[in-house]
N, CA, C and O atoms as CSV, one atom per row, in Angstrom:
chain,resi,resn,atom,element,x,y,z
A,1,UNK,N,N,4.423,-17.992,-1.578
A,1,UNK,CA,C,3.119,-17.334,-1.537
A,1,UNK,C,C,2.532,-17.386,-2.952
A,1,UNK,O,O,3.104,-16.941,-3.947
A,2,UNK,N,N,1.285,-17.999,-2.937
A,2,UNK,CA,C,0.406,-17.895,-4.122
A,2,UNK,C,C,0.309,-16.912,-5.062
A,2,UNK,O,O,0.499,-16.014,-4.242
A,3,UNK,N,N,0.168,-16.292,-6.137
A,3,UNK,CA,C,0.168,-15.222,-6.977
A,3,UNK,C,C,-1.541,-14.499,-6.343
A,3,UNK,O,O,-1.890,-13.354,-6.054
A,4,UNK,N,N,-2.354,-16.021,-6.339
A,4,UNK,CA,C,-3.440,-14.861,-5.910
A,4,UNK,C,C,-3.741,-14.870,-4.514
A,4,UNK,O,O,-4.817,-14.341,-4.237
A,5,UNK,N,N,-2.949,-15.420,-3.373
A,5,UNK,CA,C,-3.194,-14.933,-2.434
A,5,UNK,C,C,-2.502,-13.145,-2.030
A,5,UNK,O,O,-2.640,-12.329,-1.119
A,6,UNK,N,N,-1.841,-13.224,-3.159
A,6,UNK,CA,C,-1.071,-11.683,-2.796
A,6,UNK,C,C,-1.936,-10.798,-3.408
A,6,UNK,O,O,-1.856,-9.633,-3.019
A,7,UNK,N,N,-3.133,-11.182,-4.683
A,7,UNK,CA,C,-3.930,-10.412,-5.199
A,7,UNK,C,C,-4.992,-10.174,-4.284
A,7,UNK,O,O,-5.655,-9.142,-4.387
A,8,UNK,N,N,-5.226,-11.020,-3.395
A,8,UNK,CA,C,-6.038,-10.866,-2.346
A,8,UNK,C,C,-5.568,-10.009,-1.305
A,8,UNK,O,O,-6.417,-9.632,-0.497
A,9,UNK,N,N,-4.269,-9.583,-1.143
A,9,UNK,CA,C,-3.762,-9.312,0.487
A,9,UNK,C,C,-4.035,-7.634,-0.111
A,9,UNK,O,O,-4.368,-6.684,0.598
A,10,UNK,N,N,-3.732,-7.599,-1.938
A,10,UNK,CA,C,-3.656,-6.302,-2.490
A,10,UNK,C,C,-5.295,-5.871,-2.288
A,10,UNK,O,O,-5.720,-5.149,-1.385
A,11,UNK,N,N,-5.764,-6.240,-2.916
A,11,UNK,CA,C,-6.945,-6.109,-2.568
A,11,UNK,C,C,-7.670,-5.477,-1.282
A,11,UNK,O,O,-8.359,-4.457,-1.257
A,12,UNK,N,N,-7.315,-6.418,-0.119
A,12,UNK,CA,C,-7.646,-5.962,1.341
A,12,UNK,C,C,-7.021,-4.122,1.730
A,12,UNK,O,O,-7.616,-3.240,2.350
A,13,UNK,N,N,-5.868,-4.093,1.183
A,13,UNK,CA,C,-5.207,-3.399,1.169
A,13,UNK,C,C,-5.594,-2.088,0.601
A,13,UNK,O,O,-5.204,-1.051,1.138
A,14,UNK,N,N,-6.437,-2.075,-0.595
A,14,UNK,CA,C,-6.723,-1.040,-1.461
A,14,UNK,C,C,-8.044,-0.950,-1.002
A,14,UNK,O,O,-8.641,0.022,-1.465
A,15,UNK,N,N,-8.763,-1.739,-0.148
A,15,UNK,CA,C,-10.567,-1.508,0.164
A,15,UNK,C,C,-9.987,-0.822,1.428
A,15,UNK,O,O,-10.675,0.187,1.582
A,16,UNK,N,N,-8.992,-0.889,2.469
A,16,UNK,CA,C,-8.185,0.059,3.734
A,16,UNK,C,C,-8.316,1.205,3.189
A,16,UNK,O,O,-9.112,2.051,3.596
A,17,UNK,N,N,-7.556,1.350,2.219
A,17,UNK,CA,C,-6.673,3.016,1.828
A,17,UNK,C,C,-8.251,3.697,1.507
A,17,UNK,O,O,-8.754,4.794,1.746
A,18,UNK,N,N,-8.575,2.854,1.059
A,18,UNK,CA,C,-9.822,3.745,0.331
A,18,UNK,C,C,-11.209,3.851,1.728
A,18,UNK,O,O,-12.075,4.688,1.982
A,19,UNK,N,N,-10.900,2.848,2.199
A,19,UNK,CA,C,-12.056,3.417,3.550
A,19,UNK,C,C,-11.223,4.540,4.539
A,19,UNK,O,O,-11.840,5.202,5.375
A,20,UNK,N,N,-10.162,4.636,4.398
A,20,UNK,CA,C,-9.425,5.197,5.412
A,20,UNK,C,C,-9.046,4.331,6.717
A,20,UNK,O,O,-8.580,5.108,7.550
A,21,UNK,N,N,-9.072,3.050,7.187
A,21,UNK,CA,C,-9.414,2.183,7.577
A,21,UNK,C,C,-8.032,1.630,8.222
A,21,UNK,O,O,-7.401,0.784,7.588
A,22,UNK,N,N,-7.749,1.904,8.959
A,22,UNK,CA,C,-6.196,2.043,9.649
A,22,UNK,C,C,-6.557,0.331,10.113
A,22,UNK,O,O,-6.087,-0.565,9.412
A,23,UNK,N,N,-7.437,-0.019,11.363
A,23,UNK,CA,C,-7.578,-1.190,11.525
A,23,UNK,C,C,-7.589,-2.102,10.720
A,23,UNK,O,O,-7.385,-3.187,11.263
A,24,UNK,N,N,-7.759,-2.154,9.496
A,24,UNK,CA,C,-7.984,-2.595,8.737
A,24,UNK,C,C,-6.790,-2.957,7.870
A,24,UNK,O,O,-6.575,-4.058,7.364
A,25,UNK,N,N,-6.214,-2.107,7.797
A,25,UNK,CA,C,-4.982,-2.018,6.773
A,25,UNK,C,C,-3.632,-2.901,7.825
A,25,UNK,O,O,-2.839,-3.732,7.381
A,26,UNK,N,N,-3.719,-2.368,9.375
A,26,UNK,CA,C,-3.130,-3.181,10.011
A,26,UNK,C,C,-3.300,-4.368,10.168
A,26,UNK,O,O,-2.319,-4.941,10.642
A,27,UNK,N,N,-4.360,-5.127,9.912
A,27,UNK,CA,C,-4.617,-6.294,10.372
A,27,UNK,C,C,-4.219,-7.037,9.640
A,27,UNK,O,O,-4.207,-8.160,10.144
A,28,UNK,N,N,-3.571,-6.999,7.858
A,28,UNK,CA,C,-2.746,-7.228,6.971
A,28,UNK,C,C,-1.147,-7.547,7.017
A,28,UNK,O,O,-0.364,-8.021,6.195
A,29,UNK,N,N,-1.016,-7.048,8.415
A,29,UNK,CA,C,0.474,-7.421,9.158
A,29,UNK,C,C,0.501,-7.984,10.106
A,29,UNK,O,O,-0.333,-8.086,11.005
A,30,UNK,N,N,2.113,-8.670,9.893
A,30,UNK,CA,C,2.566,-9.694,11.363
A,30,UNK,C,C,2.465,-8.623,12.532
A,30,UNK,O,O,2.640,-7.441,12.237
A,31,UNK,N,N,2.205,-8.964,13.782
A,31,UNK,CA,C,2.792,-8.453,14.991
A,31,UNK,C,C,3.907,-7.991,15.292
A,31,UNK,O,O,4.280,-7.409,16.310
A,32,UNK,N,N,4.565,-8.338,14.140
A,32,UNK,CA,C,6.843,-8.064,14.396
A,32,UNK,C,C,6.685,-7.291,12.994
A,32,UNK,O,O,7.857,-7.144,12.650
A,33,UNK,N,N,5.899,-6.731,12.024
A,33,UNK,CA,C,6.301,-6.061,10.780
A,33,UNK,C,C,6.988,-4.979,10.537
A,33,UNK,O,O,7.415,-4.474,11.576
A,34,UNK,N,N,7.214,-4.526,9.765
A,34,UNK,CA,C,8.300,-3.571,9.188
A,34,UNK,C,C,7.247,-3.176,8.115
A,34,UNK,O,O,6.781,-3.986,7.313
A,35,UNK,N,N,6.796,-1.407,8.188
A,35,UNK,CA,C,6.377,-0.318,7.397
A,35,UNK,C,C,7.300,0.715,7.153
A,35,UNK,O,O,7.485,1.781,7.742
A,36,UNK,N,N,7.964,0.093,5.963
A,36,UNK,CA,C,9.093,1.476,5.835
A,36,UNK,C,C,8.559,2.437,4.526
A,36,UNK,O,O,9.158,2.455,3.451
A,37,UNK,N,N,7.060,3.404,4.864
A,37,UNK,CA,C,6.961,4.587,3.788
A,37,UNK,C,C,7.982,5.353,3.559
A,37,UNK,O,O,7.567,6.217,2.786
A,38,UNK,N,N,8.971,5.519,3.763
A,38,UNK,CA,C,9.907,6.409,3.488
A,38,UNK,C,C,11.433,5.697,4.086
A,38,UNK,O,O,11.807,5.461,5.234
A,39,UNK,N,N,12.050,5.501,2.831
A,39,UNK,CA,C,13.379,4.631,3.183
A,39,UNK,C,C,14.243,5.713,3.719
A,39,UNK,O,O,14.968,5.190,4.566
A,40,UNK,N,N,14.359,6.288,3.673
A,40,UNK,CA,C,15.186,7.432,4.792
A,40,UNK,C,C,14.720,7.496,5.793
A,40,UNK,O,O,15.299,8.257,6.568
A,41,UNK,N,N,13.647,6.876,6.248
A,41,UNK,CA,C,13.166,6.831,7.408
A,41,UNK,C,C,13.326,5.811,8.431
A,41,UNK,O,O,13.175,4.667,8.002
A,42,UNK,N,N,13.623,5.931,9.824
A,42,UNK,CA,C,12.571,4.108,10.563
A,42,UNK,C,C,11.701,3.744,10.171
A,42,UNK,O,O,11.102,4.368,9.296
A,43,UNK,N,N,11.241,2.511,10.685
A,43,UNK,CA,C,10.251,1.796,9.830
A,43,UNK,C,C,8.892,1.948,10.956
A,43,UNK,O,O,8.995,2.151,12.165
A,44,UNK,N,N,8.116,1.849,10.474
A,44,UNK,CA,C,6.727,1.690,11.737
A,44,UNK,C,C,6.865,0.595,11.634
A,44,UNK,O,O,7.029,-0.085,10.621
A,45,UNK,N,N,6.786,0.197,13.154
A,45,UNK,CA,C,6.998,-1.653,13.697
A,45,UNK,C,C,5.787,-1.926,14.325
A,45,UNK,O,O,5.308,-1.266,15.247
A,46,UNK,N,N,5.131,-3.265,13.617
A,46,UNK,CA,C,4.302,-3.537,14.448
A,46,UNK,C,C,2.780,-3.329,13.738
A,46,UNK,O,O,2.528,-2.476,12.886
A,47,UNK,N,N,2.043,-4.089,14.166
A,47,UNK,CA,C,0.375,-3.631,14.011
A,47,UNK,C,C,0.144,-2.314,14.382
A,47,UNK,O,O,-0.309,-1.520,13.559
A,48,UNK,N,N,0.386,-2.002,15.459
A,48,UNK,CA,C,0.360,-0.447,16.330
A,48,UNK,C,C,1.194,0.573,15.333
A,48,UNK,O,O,0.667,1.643,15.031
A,49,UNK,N,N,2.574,0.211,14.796
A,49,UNK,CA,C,3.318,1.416,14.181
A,49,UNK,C,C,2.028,1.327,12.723
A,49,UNK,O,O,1.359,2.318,12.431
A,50,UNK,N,N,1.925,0.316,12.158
A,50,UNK,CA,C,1.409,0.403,10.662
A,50,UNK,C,C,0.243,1.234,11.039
A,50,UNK,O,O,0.052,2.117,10.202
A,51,UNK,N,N,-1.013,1.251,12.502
A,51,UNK,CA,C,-2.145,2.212,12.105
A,51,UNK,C,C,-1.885,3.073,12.509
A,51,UNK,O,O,-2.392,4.016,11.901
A,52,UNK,N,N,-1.258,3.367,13.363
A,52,UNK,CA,C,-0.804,5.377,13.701
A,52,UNK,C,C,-0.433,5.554,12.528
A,52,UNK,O,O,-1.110,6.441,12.008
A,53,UNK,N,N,0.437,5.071,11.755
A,53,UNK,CA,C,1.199,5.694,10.670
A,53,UNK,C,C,-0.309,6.230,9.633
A,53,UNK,O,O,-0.526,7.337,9.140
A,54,UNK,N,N,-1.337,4.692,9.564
A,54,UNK,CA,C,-2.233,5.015,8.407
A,54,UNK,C,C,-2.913,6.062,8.935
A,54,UNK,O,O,-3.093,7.105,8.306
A,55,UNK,N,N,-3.436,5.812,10.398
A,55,UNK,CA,C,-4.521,7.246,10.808
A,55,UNK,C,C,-3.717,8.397,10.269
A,55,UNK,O,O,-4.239,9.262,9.566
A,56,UNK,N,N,-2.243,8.409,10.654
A,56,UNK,CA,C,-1.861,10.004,9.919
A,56,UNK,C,C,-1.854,10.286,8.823
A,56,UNK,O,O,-2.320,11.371,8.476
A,57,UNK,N,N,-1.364,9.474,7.987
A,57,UNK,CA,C,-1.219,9.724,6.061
A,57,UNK,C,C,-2.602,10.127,5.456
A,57,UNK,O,O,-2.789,10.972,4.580
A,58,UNK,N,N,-3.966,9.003,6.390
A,58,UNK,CA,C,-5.460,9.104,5.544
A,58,UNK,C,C,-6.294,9.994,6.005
A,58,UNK,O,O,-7.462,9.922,5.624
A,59,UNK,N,N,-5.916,10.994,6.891
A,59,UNK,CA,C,-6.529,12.067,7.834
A,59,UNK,C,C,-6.477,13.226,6.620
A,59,UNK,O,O,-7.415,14.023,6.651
A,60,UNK,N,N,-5.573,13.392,5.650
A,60,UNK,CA,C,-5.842,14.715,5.147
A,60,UNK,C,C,-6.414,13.964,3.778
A,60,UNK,O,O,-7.021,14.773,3.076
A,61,UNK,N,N,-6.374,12.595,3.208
A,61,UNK,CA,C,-6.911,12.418,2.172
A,61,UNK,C,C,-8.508,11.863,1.904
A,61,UNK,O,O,-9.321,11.252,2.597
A,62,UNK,N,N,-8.505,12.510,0.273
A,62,UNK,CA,C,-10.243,12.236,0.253
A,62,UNK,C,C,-10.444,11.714,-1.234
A,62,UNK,O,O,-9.564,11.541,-2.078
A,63,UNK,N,N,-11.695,11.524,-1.343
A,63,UNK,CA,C,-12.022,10.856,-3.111
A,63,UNK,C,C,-10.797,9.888,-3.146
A,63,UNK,O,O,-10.379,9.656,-4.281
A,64,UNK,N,N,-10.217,9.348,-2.227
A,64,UNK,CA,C,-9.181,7.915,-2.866
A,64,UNK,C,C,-9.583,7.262,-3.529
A,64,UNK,O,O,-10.153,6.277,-3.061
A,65,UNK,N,N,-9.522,7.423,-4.885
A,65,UNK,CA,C,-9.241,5.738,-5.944
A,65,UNK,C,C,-8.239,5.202,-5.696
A,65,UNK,O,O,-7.322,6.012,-5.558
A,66,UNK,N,N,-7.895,3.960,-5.537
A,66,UNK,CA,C,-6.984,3.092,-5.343
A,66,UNK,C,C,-6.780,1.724,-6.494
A,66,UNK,O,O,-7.339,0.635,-6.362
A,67,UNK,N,N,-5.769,2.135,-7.708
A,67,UNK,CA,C,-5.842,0.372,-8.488
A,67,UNK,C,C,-4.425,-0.315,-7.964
A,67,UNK,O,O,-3.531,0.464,-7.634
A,68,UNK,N,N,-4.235,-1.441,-7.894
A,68,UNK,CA,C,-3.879,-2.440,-7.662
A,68,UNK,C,C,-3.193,-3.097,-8.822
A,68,UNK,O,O,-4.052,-3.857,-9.269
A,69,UNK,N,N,-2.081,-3.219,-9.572
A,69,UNK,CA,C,-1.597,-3.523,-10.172
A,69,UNK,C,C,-1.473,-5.465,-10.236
A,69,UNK,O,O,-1.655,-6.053,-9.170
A,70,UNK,N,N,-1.190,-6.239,-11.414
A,70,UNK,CA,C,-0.353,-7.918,-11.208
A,70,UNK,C,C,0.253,-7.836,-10.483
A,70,UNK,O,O,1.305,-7.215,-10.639
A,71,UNK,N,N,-0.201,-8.645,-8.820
A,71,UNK,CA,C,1.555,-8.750,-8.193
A,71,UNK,C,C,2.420,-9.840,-9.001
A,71,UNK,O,O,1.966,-10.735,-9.714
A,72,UNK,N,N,4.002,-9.512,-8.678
A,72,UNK,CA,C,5.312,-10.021,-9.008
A,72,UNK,C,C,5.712,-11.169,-8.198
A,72,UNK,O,O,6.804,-10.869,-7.716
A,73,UNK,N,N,5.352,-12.388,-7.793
A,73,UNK,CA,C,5.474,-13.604,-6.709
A,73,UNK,C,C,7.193,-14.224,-6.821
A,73,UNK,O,O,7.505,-15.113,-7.613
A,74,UNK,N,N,7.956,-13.706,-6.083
A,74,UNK,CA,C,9.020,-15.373,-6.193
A,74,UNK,C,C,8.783,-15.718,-4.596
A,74,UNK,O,O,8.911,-14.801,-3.784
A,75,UNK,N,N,8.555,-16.592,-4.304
A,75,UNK,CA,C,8.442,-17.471,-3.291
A,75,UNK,C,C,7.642,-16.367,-1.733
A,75,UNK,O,O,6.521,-15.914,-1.960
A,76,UNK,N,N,7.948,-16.212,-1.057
A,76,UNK,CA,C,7.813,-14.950,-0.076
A,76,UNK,C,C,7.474,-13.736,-0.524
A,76,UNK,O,O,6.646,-12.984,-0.010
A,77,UNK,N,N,7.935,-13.600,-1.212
A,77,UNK,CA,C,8.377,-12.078,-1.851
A,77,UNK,C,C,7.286,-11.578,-3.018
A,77,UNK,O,O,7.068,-12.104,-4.109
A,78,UNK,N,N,6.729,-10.498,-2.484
A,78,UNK,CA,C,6.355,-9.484,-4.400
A,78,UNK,C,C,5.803,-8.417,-4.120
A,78,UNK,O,O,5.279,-8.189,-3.029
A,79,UNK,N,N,5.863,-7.479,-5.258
A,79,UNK,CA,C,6.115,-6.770,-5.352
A,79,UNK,C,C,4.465,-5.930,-6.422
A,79,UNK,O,O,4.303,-6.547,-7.475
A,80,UNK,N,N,3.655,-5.018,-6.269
A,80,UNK,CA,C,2.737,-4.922,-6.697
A,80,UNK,C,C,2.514,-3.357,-6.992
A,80,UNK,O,O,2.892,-2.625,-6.077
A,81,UNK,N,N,2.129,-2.918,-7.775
A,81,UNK,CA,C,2.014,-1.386,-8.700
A,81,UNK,C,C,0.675,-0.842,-7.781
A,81,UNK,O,O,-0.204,-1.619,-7.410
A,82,UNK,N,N,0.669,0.436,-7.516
A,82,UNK,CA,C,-0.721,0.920,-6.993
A,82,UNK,C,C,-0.620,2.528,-7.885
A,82,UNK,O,O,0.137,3.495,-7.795
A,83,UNK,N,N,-1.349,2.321,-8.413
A,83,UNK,CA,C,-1.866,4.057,-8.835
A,83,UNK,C,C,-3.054,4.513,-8.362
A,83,UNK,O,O,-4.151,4.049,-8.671
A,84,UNK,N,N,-2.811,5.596,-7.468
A,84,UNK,CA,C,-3.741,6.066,-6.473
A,84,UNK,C,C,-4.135,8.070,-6.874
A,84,UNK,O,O,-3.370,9.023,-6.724
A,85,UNK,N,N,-5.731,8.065,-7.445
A,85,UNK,CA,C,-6.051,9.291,-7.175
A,85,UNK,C,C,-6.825,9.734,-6.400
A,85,UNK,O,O,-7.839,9.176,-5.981
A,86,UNK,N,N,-6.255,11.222,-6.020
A,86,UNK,CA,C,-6.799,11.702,-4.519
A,86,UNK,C,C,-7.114,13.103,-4.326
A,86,UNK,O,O,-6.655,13.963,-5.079
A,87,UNK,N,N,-7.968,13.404,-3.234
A,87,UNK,CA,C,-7.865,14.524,-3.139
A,87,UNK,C,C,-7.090,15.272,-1.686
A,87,UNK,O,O,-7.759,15.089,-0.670
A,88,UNK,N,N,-5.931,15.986,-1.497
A,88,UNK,CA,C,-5.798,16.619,-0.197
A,88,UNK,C,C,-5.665,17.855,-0.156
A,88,UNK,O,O,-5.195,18.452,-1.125
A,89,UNK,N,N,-6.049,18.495,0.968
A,89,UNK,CA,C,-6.545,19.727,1.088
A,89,UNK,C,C,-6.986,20.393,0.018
A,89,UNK,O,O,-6.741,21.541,-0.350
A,90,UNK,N,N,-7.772,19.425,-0.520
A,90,UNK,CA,C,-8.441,20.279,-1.801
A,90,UNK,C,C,-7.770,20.016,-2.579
A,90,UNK,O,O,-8.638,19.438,-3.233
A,91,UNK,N,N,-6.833,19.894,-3.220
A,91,UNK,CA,C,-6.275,19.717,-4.697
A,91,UNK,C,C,-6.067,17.995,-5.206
A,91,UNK,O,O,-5.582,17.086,-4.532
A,92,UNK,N,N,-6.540,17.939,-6.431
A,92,UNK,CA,C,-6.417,16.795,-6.477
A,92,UNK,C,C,-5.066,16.239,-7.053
A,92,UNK,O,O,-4.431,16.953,-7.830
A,93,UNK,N,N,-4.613,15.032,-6.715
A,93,UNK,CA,C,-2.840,14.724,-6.884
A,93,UNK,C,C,-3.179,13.166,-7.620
A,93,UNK,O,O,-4.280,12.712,-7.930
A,94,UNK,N,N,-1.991,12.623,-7.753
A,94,UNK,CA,C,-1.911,11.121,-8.341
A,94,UNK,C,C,-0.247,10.648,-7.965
A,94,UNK,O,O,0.879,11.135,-8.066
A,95,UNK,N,N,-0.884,9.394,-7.476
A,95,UNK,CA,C,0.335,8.937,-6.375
A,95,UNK,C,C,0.576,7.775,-7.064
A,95,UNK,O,O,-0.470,7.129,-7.141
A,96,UNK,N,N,1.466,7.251,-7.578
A,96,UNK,CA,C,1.547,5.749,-8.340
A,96,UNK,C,C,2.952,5.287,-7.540
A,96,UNK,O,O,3.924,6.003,-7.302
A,97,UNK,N,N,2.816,4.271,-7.295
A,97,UNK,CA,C,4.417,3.646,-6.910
A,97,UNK,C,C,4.461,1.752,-6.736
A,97,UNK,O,O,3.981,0.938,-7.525
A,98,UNK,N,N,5.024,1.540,-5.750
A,98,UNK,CA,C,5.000,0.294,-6.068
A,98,UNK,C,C,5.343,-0.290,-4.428
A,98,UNK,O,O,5.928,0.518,-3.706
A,99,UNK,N,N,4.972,-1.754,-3.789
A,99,UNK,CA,C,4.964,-2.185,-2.848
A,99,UNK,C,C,6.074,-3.898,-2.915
A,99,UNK,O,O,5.956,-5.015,-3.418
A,100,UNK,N,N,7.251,-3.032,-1.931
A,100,UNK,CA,C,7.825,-4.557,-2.122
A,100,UNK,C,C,7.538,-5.267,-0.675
A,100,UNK,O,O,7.757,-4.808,0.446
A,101,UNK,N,N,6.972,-6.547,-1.054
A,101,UNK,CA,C,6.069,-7.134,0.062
A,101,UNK,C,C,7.296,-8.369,0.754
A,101,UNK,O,O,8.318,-8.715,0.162
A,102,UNK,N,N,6.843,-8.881,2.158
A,102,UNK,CA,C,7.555,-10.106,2.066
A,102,UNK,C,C,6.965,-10.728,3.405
A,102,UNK,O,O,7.032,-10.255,4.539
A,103,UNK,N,N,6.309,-12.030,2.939
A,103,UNK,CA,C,4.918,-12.407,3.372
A,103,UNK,C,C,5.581,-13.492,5.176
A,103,UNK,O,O,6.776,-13.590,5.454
A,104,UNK,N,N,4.816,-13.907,5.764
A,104,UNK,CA,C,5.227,-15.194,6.474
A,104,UNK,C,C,4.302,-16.190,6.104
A,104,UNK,O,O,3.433,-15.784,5.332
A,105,UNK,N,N,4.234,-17.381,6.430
A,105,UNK,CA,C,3.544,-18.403,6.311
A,105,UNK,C,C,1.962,-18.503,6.547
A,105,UNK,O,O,1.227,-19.403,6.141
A,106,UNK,N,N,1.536,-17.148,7.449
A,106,UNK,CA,C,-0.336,-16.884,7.540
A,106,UNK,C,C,0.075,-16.100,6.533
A,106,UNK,O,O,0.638,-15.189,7.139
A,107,UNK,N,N,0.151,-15.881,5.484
A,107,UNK,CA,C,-0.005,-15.090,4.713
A,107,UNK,C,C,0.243,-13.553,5.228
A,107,UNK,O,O,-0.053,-12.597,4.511
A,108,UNK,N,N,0.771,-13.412,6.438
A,108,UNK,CA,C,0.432,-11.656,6.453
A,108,UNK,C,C,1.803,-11.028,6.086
A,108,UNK,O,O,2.756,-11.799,6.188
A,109,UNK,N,N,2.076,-9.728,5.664
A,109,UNK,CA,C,2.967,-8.897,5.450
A,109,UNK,C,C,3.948,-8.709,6.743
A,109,UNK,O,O,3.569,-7.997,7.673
A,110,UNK,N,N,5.175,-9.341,6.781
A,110,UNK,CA,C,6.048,-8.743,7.917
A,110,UNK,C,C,7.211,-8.323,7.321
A,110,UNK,O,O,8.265,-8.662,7.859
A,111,UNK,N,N,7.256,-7.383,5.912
A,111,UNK,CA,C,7.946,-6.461,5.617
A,111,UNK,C,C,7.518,-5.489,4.648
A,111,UNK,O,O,7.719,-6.023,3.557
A,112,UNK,N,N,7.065,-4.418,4.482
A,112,UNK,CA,C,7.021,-3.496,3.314
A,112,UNK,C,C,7.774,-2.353,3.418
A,112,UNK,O,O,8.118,-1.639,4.360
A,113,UNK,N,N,8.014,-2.341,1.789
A,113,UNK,CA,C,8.764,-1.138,1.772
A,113,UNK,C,C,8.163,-0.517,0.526
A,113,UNK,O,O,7.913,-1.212,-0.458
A,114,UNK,N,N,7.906,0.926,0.565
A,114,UNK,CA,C,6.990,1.399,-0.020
A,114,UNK,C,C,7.931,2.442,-1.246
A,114,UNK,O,O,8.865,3.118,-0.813
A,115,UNK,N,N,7.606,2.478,-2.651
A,115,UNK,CA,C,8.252,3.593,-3.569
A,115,UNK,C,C,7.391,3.927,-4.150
A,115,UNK,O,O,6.705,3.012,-4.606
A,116,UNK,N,N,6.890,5.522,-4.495
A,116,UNK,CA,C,6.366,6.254,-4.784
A,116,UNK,C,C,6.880,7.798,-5.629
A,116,UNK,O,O,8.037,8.219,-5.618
A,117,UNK,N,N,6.065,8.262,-6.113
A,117,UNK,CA,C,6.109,9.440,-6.920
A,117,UNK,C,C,4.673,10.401,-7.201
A,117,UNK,O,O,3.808,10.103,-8.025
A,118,UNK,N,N,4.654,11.430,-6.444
A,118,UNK,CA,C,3.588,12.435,-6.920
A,118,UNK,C,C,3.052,13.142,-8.007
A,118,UNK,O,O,4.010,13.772,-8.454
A,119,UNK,N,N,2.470,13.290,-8.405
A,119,UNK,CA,C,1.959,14.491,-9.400
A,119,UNK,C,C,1.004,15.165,-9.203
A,119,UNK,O,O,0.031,14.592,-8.712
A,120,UNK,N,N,0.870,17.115,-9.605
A,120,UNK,CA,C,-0.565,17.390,-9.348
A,120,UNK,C,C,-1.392,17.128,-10.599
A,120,UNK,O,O,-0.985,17.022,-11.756
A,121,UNK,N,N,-2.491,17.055,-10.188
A,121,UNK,CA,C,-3.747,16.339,-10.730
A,121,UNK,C,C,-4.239,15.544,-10.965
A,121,UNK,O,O,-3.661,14.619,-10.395
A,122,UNK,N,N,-5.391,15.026,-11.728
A,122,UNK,CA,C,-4.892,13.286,-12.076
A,122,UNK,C,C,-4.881,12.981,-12.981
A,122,UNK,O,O,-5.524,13.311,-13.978
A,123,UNK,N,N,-3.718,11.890,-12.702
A,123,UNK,CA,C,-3.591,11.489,-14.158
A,123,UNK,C,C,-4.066,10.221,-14.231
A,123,UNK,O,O,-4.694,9.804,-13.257
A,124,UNK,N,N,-3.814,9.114,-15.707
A,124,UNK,CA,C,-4.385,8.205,-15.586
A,124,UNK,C,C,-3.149,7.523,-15.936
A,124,UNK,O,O,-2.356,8.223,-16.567
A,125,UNK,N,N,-2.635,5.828,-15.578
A,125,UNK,CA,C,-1.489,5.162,-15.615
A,125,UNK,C,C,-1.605,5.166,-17.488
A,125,UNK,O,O,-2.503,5.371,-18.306
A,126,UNK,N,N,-0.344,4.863,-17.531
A,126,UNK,CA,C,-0.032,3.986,-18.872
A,126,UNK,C,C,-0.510,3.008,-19.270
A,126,UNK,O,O,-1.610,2.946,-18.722
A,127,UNK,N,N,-0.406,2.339,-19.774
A,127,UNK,CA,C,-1.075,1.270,-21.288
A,127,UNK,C,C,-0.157,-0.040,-20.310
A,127,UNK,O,O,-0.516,-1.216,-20.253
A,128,UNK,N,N,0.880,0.456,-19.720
A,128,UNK,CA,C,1.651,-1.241,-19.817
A,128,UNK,C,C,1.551,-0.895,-18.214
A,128,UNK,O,O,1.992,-1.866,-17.600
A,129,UNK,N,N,1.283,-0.234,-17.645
A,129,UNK,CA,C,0.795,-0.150,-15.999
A,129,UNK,C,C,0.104,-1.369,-15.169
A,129,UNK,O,O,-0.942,-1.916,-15.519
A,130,UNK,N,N,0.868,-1.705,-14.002
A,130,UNK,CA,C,0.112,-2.565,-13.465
A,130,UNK,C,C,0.435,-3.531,-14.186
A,130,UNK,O,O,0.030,-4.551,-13.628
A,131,UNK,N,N,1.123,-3.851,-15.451
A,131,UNK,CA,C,1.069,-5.938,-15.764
A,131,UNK,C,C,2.396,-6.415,-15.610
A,131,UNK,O,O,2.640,-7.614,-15.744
């Protein structure tokens, strides 16, 4: 996979989160994918698991900024930084983590696995963030 076709898939990805845009964000995956937000968890399978999952996560959030970090390319595979500020139920938070991707041949996502870390308020990334 291209370095910037994955800057593109990031992209699609961060104009979703930020519309709230479940269709949207699904349509970024294979039909057979794997959404694992939470590795202690099952994974949402599927076009169908990835937008139930998004309708629920983007239902309480608001003011989403979404940046998009350099993705990381070896062949299939990478891996891309998102620092995300938000507002839910009123308070505003900052969500930064990172997306390990792993593409098929249309380019779409038929694996993510998602790592993350909260904070309240917002903050703004570091100097070496995202490269």
């Amino acid at each position: 996979m291209e370095t910037h076709r994955v800057a593109t898939w990031a992209e699609a990805y961060r104009l979703a989160w930020e519309g709230a845009d479940s269709e949207a964000a699904a349509a970024l995956f294979s039909q057979d994918a794997t959404y694992r937000n939470d590795i202690y968890q099952e994974p949402n399978r599927g076009r169908a698991g990835v937008a139930d999952y998004w309708s629920s996560v983007t239902s309480s959030q608001e003011e989403v900024t979404v940046r998009m970090g350099n993705p990381y390319v070896d062949g299939e595979r990478a891996v891309v930084e998102f620092w995300t500020n938000l507002t839910v139920d009123g308070s505003p938070l900052t969500l930064a983590g990172a997306l390990l991707l792993d593409f098929d041949d249309a380019g779409l996502c038929r694996s993510l696995r998602e790592y993350y870390a909260f904070t309240d308020g917002s903050a703004e990334p570091p100097p070496e963030w995202g490269t």
